[in-house]
C-alpha positions as CSV (number, residue, x, y, z in Angstrom):
1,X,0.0,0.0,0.0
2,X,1.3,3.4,-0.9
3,X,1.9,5.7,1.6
4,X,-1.0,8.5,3.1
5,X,1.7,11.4,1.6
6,X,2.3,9.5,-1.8
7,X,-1.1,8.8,-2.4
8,X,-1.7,12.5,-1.4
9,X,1.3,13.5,-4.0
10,X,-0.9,11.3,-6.7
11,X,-3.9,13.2,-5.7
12,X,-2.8,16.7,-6.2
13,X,-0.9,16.1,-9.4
14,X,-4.8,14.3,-10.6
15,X,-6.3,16.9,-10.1
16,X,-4.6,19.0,-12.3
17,X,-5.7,16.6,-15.1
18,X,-8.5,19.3,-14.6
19,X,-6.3,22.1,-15.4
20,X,-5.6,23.3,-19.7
21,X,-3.9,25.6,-22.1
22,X,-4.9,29.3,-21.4
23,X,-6.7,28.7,-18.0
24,X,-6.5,31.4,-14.9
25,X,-6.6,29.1,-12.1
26,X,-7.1,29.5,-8.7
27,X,-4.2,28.2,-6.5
28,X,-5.8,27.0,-3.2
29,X,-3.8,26.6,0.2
30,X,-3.0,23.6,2.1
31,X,-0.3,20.8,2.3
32,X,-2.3,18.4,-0.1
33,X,-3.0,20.8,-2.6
34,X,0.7,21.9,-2.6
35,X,1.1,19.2,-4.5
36,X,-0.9,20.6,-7.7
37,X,0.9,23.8,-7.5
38,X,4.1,22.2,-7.9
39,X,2.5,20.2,-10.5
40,X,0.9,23.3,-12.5
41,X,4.4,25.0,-12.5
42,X,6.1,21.3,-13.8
43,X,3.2,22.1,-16.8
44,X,4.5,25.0,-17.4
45,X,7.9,24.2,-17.8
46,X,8.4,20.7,-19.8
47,X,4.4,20.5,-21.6
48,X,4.8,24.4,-22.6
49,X,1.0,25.0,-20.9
50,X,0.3,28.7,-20.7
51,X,-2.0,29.6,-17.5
52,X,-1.8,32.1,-14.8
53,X,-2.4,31.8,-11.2
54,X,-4.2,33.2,-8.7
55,X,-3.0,32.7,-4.9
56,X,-5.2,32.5,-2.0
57,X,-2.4,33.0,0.8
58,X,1.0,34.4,1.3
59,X,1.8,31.2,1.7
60,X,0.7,29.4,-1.4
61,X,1.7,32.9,-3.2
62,X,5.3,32.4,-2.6
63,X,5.9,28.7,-3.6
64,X,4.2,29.9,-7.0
65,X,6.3,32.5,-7.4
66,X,9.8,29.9,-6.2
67,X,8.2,27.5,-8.7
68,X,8.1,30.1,-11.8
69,X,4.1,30.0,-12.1
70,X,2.7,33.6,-13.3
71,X,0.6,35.3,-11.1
72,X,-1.7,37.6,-10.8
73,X,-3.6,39.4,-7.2
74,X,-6.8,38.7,-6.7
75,X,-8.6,42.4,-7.5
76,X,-7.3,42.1,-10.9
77,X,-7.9,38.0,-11.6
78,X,-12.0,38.9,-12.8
79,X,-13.3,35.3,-13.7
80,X,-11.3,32.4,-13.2
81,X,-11.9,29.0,-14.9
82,X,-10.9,26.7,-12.5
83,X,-10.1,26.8,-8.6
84,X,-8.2,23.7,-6.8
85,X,-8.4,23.4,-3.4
86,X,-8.0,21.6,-0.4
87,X,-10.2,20.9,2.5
88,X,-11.1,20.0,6.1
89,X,-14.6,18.0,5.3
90,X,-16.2,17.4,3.2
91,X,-19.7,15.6,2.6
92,X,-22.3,13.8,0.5
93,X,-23.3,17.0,-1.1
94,X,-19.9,18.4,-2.0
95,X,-20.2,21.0,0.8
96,X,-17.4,21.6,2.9
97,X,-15.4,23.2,5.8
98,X,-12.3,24.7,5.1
99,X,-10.3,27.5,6.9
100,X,-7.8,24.9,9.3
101,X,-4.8,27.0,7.4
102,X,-6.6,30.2,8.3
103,X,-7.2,31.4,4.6
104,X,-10.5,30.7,4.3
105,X,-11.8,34.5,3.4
106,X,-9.3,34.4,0.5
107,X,-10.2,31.0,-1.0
108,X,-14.0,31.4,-0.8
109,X,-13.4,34.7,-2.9
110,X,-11.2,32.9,-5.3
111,X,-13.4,29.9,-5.3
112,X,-16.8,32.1,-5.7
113,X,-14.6,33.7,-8.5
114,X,-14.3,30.5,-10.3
115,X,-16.2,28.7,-13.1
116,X,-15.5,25.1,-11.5
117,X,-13.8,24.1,-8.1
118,X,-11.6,20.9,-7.5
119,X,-11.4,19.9,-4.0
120,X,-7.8,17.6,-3.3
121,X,-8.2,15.3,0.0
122,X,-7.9,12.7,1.9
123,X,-10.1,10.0,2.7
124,X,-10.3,11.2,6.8
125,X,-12.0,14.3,5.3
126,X,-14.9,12.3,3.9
127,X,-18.1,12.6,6.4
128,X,-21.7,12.1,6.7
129,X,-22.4,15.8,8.4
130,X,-20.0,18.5,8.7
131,X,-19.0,19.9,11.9
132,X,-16.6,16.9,13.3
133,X,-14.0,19.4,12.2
134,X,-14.2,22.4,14.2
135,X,-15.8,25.6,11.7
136,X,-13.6,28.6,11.7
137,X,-14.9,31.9,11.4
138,X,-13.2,34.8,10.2
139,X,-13.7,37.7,12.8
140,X,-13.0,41.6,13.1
141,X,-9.9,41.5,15.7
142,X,-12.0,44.6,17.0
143,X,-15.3,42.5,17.9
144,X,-14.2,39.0,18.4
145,X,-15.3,38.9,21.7
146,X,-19.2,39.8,21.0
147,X,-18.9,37.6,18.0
148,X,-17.5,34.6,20.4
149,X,-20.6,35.3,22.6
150,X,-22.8,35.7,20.0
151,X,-22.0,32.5,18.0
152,X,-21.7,30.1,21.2
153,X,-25.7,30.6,21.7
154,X,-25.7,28.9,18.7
155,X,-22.4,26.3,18.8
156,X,-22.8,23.2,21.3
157,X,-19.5,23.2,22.2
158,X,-16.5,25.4,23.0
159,X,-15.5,28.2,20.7
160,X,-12.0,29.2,20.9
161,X,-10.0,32.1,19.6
162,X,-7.2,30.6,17.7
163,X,-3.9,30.6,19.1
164,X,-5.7,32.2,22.7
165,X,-5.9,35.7,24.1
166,X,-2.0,36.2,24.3
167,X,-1.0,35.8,20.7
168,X,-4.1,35.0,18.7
169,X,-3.7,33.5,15.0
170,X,-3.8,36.5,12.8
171,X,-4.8,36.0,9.0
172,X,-3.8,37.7,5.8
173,X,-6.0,40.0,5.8
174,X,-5.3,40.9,9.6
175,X,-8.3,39.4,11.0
176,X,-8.4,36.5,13.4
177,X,-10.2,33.3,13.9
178,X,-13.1,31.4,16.0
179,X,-12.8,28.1,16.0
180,X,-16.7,26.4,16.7
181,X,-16.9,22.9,18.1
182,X,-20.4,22.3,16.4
183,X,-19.8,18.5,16.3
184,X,-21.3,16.3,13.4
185,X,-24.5,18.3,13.0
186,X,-24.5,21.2,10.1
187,X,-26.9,18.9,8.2
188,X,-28.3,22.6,6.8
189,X,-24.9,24.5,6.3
190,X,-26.5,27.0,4.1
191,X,-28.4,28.1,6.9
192,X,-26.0,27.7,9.3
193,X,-23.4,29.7,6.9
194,X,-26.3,32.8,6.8
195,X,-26.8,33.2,10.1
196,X,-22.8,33.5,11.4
197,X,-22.2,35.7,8.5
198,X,-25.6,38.1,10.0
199,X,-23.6,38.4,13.1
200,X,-21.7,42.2,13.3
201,X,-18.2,41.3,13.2
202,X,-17.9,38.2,11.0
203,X,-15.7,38.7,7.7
204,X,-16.3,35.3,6.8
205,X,-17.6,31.9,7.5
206,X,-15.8,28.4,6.5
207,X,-19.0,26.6,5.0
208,X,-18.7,26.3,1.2
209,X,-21.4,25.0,-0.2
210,X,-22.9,24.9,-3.5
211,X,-19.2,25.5,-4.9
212,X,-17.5,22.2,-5.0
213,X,-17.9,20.5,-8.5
214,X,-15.6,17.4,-7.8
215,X,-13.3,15.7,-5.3
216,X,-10.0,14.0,-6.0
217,X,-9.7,11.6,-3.2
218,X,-6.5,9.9,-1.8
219,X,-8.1,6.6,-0.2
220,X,-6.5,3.2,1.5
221,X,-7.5,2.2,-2.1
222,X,-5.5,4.7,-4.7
223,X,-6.7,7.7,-5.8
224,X,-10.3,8.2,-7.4
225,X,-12.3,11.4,-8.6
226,X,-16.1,12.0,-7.6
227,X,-18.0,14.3,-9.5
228,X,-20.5,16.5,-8.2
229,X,-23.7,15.1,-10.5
230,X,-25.4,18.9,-9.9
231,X,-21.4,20.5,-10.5
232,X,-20.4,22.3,-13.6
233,X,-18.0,20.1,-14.8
Protein backbone atom coordinates (compact mmCIF):
# COMPACT_ATOMS: atom_id res chain seq x y z
CA UNK A 1 0.00 0.00 0.00
CA UNK A 2 1.31 3.35 -0.94
CA UNK A 3 1.88 5.66 1.60
CA UNK A 4 -0.97 8.45 3.06
CA UNK A 5 1.75 11.39 1.60
CA UNK A 6 2.26 9.52 -1.81
CA UNK A 7 -1.15 8.84 -2.39
CA UNK A 8 -1.69 12.51 -1.39
CA UNK A 9 1.33 13.52 -3.99
CA UNK A 10 -0.87 11.34 -6.69
CA UNK A 11 -3.94 13.23 -5.69
CA UNK A 12 -2.81 16.74 -6.17
CA UNK A 13 -0.92 16.09 -9.42
CA UNK A 14 -4.80 14.30 -10.63
CA UNK A 15 -6.27 16.86 -10.10
CA UNK A 16 -4.55 19.00 -12.34
CA UNK A 17 -5.66 16.58 -15.10
CA UNK A 18 -8.55 19.35 -14.64
CA UNK A 19 -6.32 22.05 -15.44
CA UNK A 20 -5.60 23.32 -19.70
CA UNK A 21 -3.93 25.58 -22.10
CA UNK A 22 -4.89 29.30 -21.44
CA UNK A 23 -6.70 28.72 -18.05
CA UNK A 24 -6.52 31.39 -14.93
CA UNK A 25 -6.64 29.13 -12.10
CA UNK A 26 -7.06 29.52 -8.65
CA UNK A 27 -4.21 28.17 -6.48
CA UNK A 28 -5.81 27.03 -3.25
CA UNK A 29 -3.79 26.64 0.23
CA UNK A 30 -3.02 23.61 2.09
CA UNK A 31 -0.33 20.81 2.34
CA UNK A 32 -2.30 18.40 -0.15
CA UNK A 33 -3.01 20.77 -2.61
CA UNK A 34 0.74 21.94 -2.56
CA UNK A 35 1.14 19.15 -4.54
CA UNK A 36 -0.88 20.55 -7.68
CA UNK A 37 0.90 23.84 -7.51
CA UNK A 38 4.07 22.21 -7.86
CA UNK A 39 2.50 20.16 -10.49
CA UNK A 40 0.86 23.28 -12.54
CA UNK A 41 4.43 25.00 -12.50
CA UNK A 42 6.06 21.29 -13.83
CA UNK A 43 3.15 22.06 -16.79
CA UNK A 44 4.53 25.00 -17.44
CA UNK A 45 7.92 24.18 -17.84
CA UNK A 46 8.37 20.75 -19.75
CA UNK A 47 4.44 20.47 -21.62
CA UNK A 48 4.82 24.45 -22.61
CA UNK A 49 1.03 25.01 -20.90
CA UNK A 50 0.27 28.73 -20.73
CA UNK A 51 -1.98 29.55 -17.47
CA UNK A 52 -1.80 32.13 -14.80
CA UNK A 53 -2.41 31.76 -11.19
CA UNK A 54 -4.24 33.24 -8.66
CA UNK A 55 -3.05 32.73 -4.85
CA UNK A 56 -5.21 32.48 -1.96
CA UNK A 57 -2.39 33.04 0.79
CA UNK A 58 1.01 34.35 1.29
CA UNK A 59 1.77 31.20 1.71
CA UNK A 60 0.75 29.39 -1.40
CA UNK A 61 1.72 32.87 -3.17
CA UNK A 62 5.32 32.39 -2.57
CA UNK A 63 5.93 28.75 -3.60
CA UNK A 64 4.24 29.88 -6.96
CA UNK A 65 6.30 32.51 -7.40
CA UNK A 66 9.80 29.92 -6.16
CA UNK A 67 8.22 27.52 -8.68
CA UNK A 68 8.14 30.10 -11.78
CA UNK A 69 4.06 30.04 -12.13
CA UNK A 70 2.67 33.61 -13.29
CA UNK A 71 0.64 35.34 -11.15
CA UNK A 72 -1.66 37.56 -10.85
CA UNK A 73 -3.63 39.40 -7.24
CA UNK A 74 -6.84 38.72 -6.74
CA UNK A 75 -8.62 42.37 -7.50
CA UNK A 76 -7.32 42.09 -10.91
CA UNK A 77 -7.87 37.95 -11.61
CA UNK A 78 -12.02 38.91 -12.75
CA UNK A 79 -13.25 35.30 -13.68
CA UNK A 80 -11.27 32.35 -13.22
CA UNK A 81 -11.93 28.97 -14.87
CA UNK A 82 -10.93 26.73 -12.49
CA UNK A 83 -10.13 26.84 -8.62
CA UNK A 84 -8.18 23.72 -6.81
CA UNK A 85 -8.39 23.41 -3.44
CA UNK A 86 -8.02 21.65 -0.41
CA UNK A 87 -10.18 20.91 2.54
CA UNK A 88 -11.09 19.95 6.13
CA UNK A 89 -14.56 18.05 5.28
CA UNK A 90 -16.21 17.39 3.16
CA UNK A 91 -19.71 15.55 2.65
CA UNK A 92 -22.27 13.76 0.53
CA UNK A 93 -23.30 16.98 -1.05
CA UNK A 94 -19.91 18.44 -1.95
CA UNK A 95 -20.25 20.97 0.77
CA UNK A 96 -17.40 21.59 2.89
CA UNK A 97 -15.43 23.22 5.76
CA UNK A 98 -12.27 24.70 5.09
CA UNK A 99 -10.27 27.46 6.92
CA UNK A 100 -7.80 24.95 9.31
CA UNK A 101 -4.77 26.99 7.42
CA UNK A 102 -6.63 30.19 8.26
CA UNK A 103 -7.17 31.37 4.60
CA UNK A 104 -10.48 30.74 4.34
CA UNK A 105 -11.77 34.48 3.41
CA UNK A 106 -9.32 34.37 0.54
CA UNK A 107 -10.18 31.00 -1.03
CA UNK A 108 -14.01 31.42 -0.80
CA UNK A 109 -13.40 34.68 -2.94
CA UNK A 110 -11.23 32.89 -5.28
CA UNK A 111 -13.44 29.93 -5.28
CA UNK A 112 -16.81 32.12 -5.67
CA UNK A 113 -14.62 33.70 -8.52
CA UNK A 114 -14.27 30.46 -10.30
CA UNK A 115 -16.24 28.72 -13.11
CA UNK A 116 -15.52 25.14 -11.51
CA UNK A 117 -13.78 24.08 -8.10
CA UNK A 118 -11.55 20.89 -7.51
CA UNK A 119 -11.36 19.88 -4.01
CA UNK A 120 -7.80 17.62 -3.33
CA UNK A 121 -8.19 15.30 0.05
CA UNK A 122 -7.86 12.74 1.87
CA UNK A 123 -10.15 9.99 2.74
CA UNK A 124 -10.31 11.19 6.79
CA UNK A 125 -11.97 14.30 5.35
CA UNK A 126 -14.89 12.31 3.89
CA UNK A 127 -18.13 12.55 6.41
CA UNK A 128 -21.68 12.08 6.68
CA UNK A 129 -22.43 15.75 8.44
CA UNK A 130 -20.01 18.53 8.70
CA UNK A 131 -19.01 19.85 11.88
CA UNK A 132 -16.61 16.94 13.30
CA UNK A 133 -13.96 19.35 12.16
CA UNK A 134 -14.20 22.43 14.21
CA UNK A 135 -15.79 25.56 11.74
CA UNK A 136 -13.58 28.65 11.74
CA UNK A 137 -14.91 31.91 11.36
CA UNK A 138 -13.17 34.83 10.20
CA UNK A 139 -13.73 37.70 12.84
CA UNK A 140 -12.98 41.57 13.14
CA UNK A 141 -9.88 41.54 15.74
CA UNK A 142 -12.02 44.65 17.03
CA UNK A 143 -15.29 42.50 17.85
CA UNK A 144 -14.17 38.95 18.43
CA UNK A 145 -15.30 38.93 21.73
CA UNK A 146 -19.25 39.80 21.00
CA UNK A 147 -18.89 37.63 18.01
CA UNK A 148 -17.53 34.59 20.44
CA UNK A 149 -20.57 35.32 22.62
CA UNK A 150 -22.76 35.70 20.00
CA UNK A 151 -21.96 32.50 17.97
CA UNK A 152 -21.69 30.14 21.16
CA UNK A 153 -25.66 30.58 21.66
CA UNK A 154 -25.68 28.89 18.73
CA UNK A 155 -22.36 26.30 18.75
CA UNK A 156 -22.78 23.21 21.29
CA UNK A 157 -19.48 23.16 22.18
CA UNK A 158 -16.54 25.37 22.97
CA UNK A 159 -15.53 28.23 20.69
CA UNK A 160 -12.00 29.15 20.85
CA UNK A 161 -9.99 32.10 19.56
CA UNK A 162 -7.16 30.56 17.74
CA UNK A 163 -3.92 30.64 19.12
CA UNK A 164 -5.74 32.18 22.74
CA UNK A 165 -5.94 35.69 24.09
CA UNK A 166 -2.02 36.17 24.29
CA UNK A 167 -0.99 35.79 20.74
CA UNK A 168 -4.09 34.96 18.66
CA UNK A 169 -3.70 33.47 15.02
CA UNK A 170 -3.76 36.46 12.84
CA UNK A 171 -4.79 35.97 9.02
CA UNK A 172 -3.77 37.70 5.78
CA UNK A 173 -6.03 39.97 5.84
CA UNK A 174 -5.31 40.87 9.63
CA UNK A 175 -8.27 39.41 11.04
CA UNK A 176 -8.41 36.47 13.38
CA UNK A 177 -10.19 33.33 13.90
CA UNK A 178 -13.11 31.36 15.99
CA UNK A 179 -12.77 28.15 16.02
CA UNK A 180 -16.74 26.37 16.69
CA UNK A 181 -16.95 22.89 18.09
CA UNK A 182 -20.35 22.25 16.37
CA UNK A 183 -19.79 18.53 16.33
CA UNK A 184 -21.26 16.34 13.42
CA UNK A 185 -24.52 18.26 12.96
CA UNK A 186 -24.46 21.21 10.10
CA UNK A 187 -26.90 18.88 8.24
CA UNK A 188 -28.26 22.64 6.83
CA UNK A 189 -24.88 24.46 6.28
CA UNK A 190 -26.55 26.99 4.06
CA UNK A 191 -28.41 28.08 6.94
CA UNK A 192 -26.00 27.69 9.28
CA UNK A 193 -23.42 29.65 6.86
CA UNK A 194 -26.32 32.84 6.82
CA UNK A 195 -26.79 33.21 10.09
CA UNK A 196 -22.82 33.47 11.39
CA UNK A 197 -22.19 35.72 8.50
CA UNK A 198 -25.62 38.06 9.99
CA UNK A 199 -23.63 38.45 13.07
CA UNK A 200 -21.69 42.22 13.28
CA UNK A 201 -18.17 41.28 13.21
CA UNK A 202 -17.86 38.25 10.96
CA UNK A 203 -15.72 38.71 7.71
CA UNK A 204 -16.26 35.32 6.79
CA UNK A 205 -17.62 31.94 7.54
CA UNK A 206 -15.78 28.36 6.47
CA UNK A 207 -18.99 26.56 4.98
CA UNK A 208 -18.68 26.29 1.16
CA UNK A 209 -21.36 25.02 -0.17
CA UNK A 210 -22.88 24.89 -3.45
CA UNK A 211 -19.18 25.55 -4.86
CA UNK A 212 -17.52 22.18 -5.02
CA UNK A 213 -17.90 20.47 -8.51
CA UNK A 214 -15.64 17.44 -7.78
CA UNK A 215 -13.29 15.72 -5.33
CA UNK A 216 -10.00 13.99 -6.04
CA UNK A 217 -9.70 11.57 -3.25
CA UNK A 218 -6.51 9.92 -1.77
CA UNK A 219 -8.10 6.59 -0.16
CA UNK A 220 -6.52 3.25 1.55
CA UNK A 221 -7.50 2.17 -2.11
CA UNK A 222 -5.47 4.67 -4.70
CA UNK A 223 -6.73 7.65 -5.83
CA UNK A 224 -10.33 8.21 -7.38
CA UNK A 225 -12.29 11.43 -8.64
CA UNK A 226 -16.07 11.97 -7.56
CA UNK A 227 -18.01 14.31 -9.45
CA UNK A 228 -20.52 16.50 -8.23
CA UNK A 229 -23.74 15.14 -10.52
CA UNK A 230 -25.43 18.91 -9.92
CA UNK A 231 -21.45 20.52 -10.45
CA UNK A 232 -20.41 22.30 -13.55
CA UNK A 233 -17.98 20.12 -14.80
Amino acid sequence: MASVERLKERAGIEACHFVSDGMALGLGTGSTVRYSIIEIARMIEQDGIDVIGVPTSEDTRKLAEKLGIPLLPMEQAGTLDLTIDGADEFDNNFDLIKGGGGALTREKIVALASKSMVVVADQSKQVETLGEFDLPVEVDPMQWETVHNEISSLCPGPVRLRGGEQEPFVTDNKGVILDCAFGPIISSPLALEKRIRGIPGVVEVGLFVGICDAVVLASSEGVSTLLNPIGRL
